[in-house]
Backbone as CSV, one residue per row, in Angstrom:
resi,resn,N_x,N_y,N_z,CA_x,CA_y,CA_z,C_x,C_y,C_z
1,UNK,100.796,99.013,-15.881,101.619,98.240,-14.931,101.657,98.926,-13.569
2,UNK,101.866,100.229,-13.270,101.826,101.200,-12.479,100.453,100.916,-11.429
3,UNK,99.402,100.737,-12.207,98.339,100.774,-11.329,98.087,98.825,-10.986
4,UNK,98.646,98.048,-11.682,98.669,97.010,-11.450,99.725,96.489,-9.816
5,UNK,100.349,97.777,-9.167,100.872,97.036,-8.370,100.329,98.126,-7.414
6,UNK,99.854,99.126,-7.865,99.126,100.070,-6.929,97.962,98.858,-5.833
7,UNK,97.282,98.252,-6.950,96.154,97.076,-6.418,96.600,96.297,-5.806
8,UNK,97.828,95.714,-6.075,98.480,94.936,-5.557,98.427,95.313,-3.745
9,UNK,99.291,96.240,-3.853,99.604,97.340,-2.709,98.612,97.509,-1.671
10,UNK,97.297,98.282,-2.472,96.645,98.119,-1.514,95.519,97.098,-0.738
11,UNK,95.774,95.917,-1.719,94.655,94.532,-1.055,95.809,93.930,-0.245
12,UNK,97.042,94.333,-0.492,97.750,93.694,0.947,97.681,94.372,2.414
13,UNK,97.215,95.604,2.222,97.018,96.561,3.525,95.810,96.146,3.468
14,UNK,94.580,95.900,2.929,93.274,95.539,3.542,93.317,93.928,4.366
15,UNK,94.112,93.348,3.426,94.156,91.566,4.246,95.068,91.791,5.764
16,UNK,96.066,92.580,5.855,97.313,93.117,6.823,96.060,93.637,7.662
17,UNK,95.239,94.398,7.905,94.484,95.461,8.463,93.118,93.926,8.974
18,UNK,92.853,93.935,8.216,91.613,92.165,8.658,92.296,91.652,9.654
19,UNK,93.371,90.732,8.838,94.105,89.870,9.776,94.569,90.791,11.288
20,UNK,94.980,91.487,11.565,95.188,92.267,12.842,94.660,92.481,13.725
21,UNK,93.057,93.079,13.020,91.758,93.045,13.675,91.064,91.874,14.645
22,UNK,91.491,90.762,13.569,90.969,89.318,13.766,91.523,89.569,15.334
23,UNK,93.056,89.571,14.894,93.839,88.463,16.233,93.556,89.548,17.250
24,UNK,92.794,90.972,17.146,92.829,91.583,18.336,91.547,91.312,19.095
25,UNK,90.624,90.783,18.177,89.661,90.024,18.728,89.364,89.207,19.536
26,UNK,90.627,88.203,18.719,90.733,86.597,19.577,91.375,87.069,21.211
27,UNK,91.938,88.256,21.041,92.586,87.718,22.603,91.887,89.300,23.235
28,UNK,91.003,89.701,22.819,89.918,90.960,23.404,90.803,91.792,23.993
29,UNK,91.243,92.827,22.611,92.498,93.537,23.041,91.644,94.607,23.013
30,UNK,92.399,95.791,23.737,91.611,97.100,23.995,93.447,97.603,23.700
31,UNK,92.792,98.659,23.355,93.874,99.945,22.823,94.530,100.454,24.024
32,UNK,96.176,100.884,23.779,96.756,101.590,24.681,96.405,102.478,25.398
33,UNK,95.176,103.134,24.784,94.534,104.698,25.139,93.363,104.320,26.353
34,UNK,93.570,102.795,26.153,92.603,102.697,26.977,92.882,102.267,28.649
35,UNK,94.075,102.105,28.319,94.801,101.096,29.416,95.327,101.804,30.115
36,UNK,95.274,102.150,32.074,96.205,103.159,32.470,97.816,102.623,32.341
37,UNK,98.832,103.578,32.307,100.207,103.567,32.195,100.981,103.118,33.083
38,UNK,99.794,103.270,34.353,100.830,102.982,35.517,100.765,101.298,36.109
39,UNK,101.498,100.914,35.685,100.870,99.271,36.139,101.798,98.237,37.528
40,UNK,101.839,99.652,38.735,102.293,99.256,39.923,101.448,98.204,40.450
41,UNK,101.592,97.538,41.020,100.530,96.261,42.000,99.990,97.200,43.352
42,UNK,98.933,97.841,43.078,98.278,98.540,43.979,96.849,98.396,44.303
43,UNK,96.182,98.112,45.144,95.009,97.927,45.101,94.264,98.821,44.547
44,UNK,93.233,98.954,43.646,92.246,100.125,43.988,90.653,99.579,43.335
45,UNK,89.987,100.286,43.343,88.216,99.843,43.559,88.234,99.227,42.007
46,UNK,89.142,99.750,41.084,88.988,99.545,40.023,89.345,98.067,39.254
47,UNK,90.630,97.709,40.284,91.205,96.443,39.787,90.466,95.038,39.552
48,UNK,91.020,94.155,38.794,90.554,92.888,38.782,91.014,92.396,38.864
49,UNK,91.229,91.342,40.174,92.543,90.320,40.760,92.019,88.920,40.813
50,UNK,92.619,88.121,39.947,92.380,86.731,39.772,93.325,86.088,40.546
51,UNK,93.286,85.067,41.701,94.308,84.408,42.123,93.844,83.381,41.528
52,UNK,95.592,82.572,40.552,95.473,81.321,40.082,96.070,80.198,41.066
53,UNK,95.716,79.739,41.479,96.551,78.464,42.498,96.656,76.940,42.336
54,UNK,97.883,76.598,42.606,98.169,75.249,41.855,97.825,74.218,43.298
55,UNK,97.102,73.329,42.779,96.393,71.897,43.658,96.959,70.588,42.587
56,UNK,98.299,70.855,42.179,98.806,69.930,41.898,99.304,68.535,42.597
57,UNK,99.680,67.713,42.519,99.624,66.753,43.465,100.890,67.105,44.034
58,UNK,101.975,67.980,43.765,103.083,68.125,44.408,102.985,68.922,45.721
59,UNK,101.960,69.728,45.568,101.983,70.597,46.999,101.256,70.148,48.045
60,UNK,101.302,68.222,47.839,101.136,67.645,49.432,102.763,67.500,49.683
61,UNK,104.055,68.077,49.089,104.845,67.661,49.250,105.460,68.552,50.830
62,UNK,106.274,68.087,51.700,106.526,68.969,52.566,106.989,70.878,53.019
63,UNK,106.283,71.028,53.339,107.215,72.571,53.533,107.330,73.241,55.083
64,UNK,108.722,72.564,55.426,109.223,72.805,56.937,108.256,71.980,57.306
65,UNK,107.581,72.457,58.671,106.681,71.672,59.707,105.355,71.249,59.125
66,UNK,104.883,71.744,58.064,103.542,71.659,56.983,103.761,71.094,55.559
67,UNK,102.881,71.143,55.107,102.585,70.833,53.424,102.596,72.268,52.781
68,UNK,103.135,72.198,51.386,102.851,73.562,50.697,101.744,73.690,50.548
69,UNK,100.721,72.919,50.386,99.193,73.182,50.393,98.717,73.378,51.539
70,UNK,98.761,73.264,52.816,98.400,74.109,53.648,99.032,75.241,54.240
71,UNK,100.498,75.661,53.546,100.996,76.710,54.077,100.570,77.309,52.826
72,UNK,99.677,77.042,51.209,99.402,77.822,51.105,98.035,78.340,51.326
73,UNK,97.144,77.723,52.011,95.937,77.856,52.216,95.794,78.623,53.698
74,UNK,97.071,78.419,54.728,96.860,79.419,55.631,97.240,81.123,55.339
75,UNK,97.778,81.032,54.509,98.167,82.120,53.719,97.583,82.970,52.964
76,UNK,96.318,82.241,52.574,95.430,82.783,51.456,94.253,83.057,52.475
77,UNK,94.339,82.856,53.630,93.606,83.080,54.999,93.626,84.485,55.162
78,UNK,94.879,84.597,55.940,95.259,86.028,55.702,95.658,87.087,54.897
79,UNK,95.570,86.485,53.840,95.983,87.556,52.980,93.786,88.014,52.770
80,UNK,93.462,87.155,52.048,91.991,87.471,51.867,91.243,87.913,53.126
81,UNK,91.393,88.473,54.268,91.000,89.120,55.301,91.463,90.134,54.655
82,UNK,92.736,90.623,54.698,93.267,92.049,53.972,92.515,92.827,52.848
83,UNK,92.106,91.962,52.380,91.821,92.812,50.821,90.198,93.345,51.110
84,UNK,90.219,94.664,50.637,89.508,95.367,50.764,87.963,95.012,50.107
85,UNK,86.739,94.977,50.957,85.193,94.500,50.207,85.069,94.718,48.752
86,UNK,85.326,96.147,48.615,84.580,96.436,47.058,85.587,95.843,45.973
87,UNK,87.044,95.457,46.480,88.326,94.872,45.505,87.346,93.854,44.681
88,UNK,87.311,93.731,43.538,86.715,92.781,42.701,88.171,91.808,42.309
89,UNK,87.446,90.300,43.180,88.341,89.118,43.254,87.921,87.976,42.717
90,UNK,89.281,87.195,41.843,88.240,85.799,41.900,89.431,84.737,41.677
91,UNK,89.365,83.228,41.816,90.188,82.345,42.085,89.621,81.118,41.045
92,UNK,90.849,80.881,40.641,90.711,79.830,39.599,92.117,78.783,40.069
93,UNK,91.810,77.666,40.015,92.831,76.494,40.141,92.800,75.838,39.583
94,UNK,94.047,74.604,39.779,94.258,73.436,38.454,95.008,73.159,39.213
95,UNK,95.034,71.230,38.809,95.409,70.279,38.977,94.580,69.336,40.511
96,UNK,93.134,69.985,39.982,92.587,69.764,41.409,91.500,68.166,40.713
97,UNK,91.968,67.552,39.419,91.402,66.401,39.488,92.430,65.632,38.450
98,UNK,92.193,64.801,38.484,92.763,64.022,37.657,92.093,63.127,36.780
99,UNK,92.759,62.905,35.387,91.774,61.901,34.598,92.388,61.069,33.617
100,UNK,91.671,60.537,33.144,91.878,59.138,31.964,92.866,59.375,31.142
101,UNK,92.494,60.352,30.385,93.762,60.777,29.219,94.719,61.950,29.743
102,UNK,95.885,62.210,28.961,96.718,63.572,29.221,95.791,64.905,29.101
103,UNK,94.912,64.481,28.229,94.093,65.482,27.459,93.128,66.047,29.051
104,UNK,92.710,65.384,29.639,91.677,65.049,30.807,92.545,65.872,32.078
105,UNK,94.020,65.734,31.846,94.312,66.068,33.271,94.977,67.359,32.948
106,UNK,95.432,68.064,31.457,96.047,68.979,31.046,94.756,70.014,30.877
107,UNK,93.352,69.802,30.869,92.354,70.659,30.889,92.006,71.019,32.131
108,UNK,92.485,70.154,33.476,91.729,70.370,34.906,92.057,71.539,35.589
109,UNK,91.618,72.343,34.636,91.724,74.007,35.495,90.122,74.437,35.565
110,UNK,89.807,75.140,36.810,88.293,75.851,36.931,88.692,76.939,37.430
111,UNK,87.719,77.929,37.041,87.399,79.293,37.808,86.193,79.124,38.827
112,UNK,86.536,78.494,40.232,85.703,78.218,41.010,85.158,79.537,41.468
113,UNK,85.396,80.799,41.365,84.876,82.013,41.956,85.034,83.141,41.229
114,UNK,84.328,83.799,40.214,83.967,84.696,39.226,84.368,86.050,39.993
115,UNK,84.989,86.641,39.141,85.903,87.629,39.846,84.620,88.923,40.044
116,UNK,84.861,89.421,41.218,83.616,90.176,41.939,83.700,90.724,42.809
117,UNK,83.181,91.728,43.142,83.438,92.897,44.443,82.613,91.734,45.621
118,UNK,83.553,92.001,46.506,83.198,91.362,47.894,83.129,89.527,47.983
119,UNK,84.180,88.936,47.045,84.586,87.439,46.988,85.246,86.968,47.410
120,UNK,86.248,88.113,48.050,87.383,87.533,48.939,86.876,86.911,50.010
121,UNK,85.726,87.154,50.533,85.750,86.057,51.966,85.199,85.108,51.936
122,UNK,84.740,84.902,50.511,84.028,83.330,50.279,85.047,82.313,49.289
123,UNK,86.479,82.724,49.487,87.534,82.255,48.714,88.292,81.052,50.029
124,UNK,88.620,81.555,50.827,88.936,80.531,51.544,88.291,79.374,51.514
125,UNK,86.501,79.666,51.849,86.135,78.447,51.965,86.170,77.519,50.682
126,UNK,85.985,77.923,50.127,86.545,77.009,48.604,87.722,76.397,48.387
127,UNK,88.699,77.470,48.701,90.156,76.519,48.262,90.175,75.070,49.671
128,UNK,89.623,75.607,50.738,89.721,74.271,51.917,88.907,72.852,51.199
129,UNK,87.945,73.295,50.385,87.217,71.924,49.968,87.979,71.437,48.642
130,UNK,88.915,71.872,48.355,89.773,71.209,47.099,91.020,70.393,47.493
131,UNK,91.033,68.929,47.102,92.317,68.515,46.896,93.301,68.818,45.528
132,UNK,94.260,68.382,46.173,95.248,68.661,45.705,95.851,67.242,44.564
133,UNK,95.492,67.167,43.191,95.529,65.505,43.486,96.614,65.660,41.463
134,UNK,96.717,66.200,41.592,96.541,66.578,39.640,97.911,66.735,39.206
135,UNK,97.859,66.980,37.789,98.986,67.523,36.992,99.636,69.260,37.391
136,UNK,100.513,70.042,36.995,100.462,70.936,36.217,99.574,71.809,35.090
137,UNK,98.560,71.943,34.661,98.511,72.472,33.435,98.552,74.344,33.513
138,UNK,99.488,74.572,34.008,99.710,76.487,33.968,99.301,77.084,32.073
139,UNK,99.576,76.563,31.556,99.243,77.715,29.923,98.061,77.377,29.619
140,UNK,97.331,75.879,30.042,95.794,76.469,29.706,94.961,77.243,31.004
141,UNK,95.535,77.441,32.127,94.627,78.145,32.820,95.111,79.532,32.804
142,UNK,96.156,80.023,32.303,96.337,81.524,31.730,95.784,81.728,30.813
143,UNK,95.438,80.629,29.707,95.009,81.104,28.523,93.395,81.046,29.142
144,UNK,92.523,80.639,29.231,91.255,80.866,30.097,91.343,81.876,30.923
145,UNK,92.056,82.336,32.063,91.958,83.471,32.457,91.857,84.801,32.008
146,UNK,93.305,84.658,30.974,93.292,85.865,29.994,91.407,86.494,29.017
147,UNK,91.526,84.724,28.198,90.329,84.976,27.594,89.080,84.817,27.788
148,UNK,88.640,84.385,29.176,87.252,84.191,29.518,87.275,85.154,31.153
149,UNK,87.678,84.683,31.560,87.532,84.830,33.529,87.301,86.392,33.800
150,UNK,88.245,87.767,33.195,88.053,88.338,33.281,87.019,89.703,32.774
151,UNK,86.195,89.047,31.576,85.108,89.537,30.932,85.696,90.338,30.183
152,UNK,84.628,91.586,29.397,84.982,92.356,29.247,85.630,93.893,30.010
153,UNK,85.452,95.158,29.531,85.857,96.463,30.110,87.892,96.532,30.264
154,UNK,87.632,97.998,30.076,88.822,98.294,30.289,89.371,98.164,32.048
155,UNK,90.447,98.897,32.083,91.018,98.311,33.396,91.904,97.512,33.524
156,UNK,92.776,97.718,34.867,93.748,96.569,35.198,93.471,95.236,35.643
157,UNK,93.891,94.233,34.940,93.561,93.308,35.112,94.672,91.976,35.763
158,UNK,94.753,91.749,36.401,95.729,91.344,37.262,96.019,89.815,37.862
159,UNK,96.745,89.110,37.324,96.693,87.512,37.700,97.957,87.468,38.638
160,UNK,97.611,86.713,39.972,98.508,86.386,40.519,98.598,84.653,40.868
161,UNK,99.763,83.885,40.305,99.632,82.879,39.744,100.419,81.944,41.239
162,UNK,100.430,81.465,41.685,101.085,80.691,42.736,101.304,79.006,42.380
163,UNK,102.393,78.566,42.029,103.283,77.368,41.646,104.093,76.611,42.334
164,UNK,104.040,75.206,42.428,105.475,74.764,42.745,106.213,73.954,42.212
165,UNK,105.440,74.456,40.593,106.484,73.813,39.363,105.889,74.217,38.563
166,UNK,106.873,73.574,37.460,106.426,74.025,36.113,105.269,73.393,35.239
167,UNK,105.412,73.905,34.361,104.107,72.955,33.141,105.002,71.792,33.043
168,UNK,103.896,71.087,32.956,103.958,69.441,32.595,103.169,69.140,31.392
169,UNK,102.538,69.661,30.650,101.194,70.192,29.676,101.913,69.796,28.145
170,UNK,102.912,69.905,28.254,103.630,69.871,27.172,103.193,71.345,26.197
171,UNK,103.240,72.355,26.714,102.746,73.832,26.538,104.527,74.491,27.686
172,UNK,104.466,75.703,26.767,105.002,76.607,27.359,104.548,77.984,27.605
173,UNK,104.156,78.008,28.943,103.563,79.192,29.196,104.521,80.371,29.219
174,UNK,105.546,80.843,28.851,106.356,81.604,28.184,105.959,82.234,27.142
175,UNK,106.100,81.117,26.436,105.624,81.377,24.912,104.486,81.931,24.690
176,UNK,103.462,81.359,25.250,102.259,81.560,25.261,102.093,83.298,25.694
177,UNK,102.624,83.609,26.702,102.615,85.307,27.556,103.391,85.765,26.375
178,UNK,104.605,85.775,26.038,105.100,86.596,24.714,103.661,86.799,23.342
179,UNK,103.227,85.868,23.289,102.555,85.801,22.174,101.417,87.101,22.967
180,UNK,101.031,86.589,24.048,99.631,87.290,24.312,99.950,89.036,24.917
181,UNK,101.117,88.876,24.911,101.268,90.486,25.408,101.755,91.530,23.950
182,UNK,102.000,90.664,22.842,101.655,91.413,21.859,100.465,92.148,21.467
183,UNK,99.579,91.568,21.712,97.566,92.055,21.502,97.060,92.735,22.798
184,UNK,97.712,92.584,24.385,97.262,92.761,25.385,98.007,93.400,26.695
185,UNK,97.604,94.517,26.451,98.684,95.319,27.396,97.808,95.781,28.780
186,UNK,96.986,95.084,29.264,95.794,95.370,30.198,96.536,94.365,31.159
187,UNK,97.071,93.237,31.211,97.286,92.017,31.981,98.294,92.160,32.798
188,UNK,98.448,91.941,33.716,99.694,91.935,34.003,100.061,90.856,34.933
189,UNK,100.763,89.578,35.322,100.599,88.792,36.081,102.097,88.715,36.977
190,UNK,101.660,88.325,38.165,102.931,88.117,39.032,102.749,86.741,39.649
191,UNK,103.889,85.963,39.584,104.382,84.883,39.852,104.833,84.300,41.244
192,UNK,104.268,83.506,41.805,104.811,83.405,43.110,105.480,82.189,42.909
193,UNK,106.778,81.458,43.186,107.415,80.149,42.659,107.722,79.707,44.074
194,UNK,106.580,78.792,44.766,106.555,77.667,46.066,107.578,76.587,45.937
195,UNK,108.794,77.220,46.894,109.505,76.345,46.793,109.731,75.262,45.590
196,UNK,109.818,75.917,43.924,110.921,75.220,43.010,111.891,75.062,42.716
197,UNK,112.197,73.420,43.194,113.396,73.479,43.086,114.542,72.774,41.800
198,UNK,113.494,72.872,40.723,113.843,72.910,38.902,113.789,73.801,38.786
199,UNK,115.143,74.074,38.136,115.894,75.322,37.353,115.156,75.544,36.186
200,UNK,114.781,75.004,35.557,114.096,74.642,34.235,112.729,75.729,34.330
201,UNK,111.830,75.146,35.505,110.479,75.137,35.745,110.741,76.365,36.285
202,UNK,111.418,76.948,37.174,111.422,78.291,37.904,112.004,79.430,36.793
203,UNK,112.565,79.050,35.971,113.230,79.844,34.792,111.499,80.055,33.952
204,UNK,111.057,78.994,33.861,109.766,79.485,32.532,109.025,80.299,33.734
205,UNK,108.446,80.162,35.167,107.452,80.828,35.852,108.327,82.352,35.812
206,UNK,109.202,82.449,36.144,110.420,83.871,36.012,109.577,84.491,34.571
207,UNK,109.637,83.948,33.562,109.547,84.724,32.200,108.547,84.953,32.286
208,UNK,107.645,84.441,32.676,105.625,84.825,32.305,105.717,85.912,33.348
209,UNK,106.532,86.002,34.919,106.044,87.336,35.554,106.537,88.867,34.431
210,UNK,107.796,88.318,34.072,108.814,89.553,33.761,108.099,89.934,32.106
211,UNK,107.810,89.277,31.413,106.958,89.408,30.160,105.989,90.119,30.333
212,UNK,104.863,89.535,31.021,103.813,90.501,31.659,103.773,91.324,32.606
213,UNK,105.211,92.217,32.864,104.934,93.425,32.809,104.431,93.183,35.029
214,UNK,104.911,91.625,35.495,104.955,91.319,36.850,105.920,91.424,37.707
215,UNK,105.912,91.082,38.963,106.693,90.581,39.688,107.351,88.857,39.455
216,UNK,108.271,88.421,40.094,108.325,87.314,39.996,108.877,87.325,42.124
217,UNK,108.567,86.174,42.709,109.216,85.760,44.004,109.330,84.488,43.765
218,UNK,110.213,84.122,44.701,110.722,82.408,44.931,110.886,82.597,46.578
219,UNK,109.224,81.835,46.829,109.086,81.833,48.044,109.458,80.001,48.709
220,UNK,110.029,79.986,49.638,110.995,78.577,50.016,110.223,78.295,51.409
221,UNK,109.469,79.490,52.125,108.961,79.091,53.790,107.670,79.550,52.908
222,UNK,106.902,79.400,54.196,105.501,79.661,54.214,105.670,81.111,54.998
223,UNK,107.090,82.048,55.483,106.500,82.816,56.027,107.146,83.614,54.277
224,UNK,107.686,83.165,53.817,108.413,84.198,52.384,106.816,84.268,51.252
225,UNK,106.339,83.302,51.850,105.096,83.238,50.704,104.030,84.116,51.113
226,UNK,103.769,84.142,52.178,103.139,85.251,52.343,103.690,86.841,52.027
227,UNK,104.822,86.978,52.303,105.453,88.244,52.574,105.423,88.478,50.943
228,UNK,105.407,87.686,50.172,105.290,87.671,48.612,103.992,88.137,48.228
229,UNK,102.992,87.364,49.152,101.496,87.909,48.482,101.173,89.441,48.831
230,UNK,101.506,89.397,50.610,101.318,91.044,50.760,102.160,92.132,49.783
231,UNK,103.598,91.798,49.352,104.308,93.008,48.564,103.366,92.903,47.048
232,UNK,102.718,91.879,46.518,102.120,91.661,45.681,100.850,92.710,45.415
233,UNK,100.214,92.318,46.607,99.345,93.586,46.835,99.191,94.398,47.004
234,UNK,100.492,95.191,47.141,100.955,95.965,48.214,100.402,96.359,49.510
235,UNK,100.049,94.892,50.304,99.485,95.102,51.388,100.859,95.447,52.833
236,UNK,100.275,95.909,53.914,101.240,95.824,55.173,102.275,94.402,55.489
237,UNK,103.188,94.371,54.914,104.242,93.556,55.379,105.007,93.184,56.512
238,UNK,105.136,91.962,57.001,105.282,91.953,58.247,106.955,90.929,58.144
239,UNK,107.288,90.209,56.870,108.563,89.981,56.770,109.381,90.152,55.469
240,UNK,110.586,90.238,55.132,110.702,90.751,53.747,110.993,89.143,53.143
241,UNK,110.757,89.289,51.764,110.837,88.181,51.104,111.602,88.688,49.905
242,UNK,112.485,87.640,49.360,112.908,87.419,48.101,112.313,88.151,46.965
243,UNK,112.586,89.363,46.290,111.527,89.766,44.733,112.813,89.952,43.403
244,UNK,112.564,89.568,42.735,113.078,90.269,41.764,112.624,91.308,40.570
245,UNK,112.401,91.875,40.279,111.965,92.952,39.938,112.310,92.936,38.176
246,UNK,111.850,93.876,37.481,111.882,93.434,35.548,112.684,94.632,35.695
């Protein structure tokens, strides 16, 4: 009987030990040992900075004298002059088409620019040729970022996500970052929230910065949104903006 639960015992640590493996697979986890400790928002040669940006149909909505889509596209002007050649950058958006089914408009996320040393200055011209016409879908373009966009290798890996609402996806990207920062301690994303003004929607973008180990801002002008991207980067700041901090 003794050795009958010994077996027992130990084919549950071999299935426990599989299964673990599996899921560290699925979301291409690398070990603590591998990951540096310090996970300030600092530039360096090493980083990998994905800007995610929303071309939802809401950010033709007004902001002050402009649209949030062009206060955020003059923004992403200057900020991408800043960032340094060898910084390996790349930009992925959603809600930049729209389609037939939910299914059609909850998938319309692309990685229009493969994250890469010296991409920042071919990022502007891209986001200028995109409308703005779409849904929400924020948890499938984290979940693609997380698991495709940034390849393999160790390193910081860094999403900075810019919104001016929440999922509409019928997904919670909350949930989704809790789940994925169990397997993945390399990620870290910061949240920029464009003028939201759902409590609801600014509460879930809040949890995905502070989960992953981000910033979160609630930028309301086009000059707070910038001042958000530079502290983001920790680039030279020229006004202070709103942060809250984990």
């Amino acid at each position: 009987m003794k050795n009958k639960y010994i077996i027992i015992i130990l084919t549950f640590l071999l299935i426990f030990c599989s299964v673990k493996s599996t899921a560290k697979d699925e979301y291409n986890y690398f070990k603590p040992s591998d990951i540096k400790e310090n996970k300030t928002p600092i530039i360096s040669d090493k980083d990998k900075i994905l800007f995610i940006v929303d071309f939802s149909n809401s950010m033709n909505e007004r902001l002050g004298h402009t649209t949030k889509l062009d206060a955020a596209l003059s923004t992403m002007k200057d900020i991408l002059a800043q960032i340094p050649e060898q910084t390996e950058v790349g930009l992925r958006v959603y809600g930049h088409r729209t389609g037939f089914t939910p299914k059609q408009s909850c998938t319309a996320s692309q990685l229009i620019t493969p994250i890469s040393a010296g991409s920042a200055s071919n990022i502007y011209a891209k986001l200028t040729s995109i409308n703005a016409v779409g849904w929400t879908p924020i948890t499938y373009s984290l979940k693609q970022a997380a698991f495709f966009d940034f390849g393999e290798g160790t390193g910081k890996k860094r999403i900075i996500l810019i919104s001016d609402g929440g999922e509409n996806c019928d997904e919670s990207p909350c949930d989704f970052v809790i789940d994925l920062m169990k397997y993945r301690d390399d990620i870290q994303i910061d949240v920029i929230a464009l003028a939201v003004g759902d409590e609801d929607a600014n509460n879930q973008l809040k949890c995905v910065a502070l989960v992953a180990s981000g910033k979160f801002y609630n930028a309301n002008t086009a000059a707070e949104l910038k001042d958000s991207l530079q502290d983001s980067l920790n680039l030279q700041k020229e006004v202070q903006g709103m942060i809250i901090n984990k």
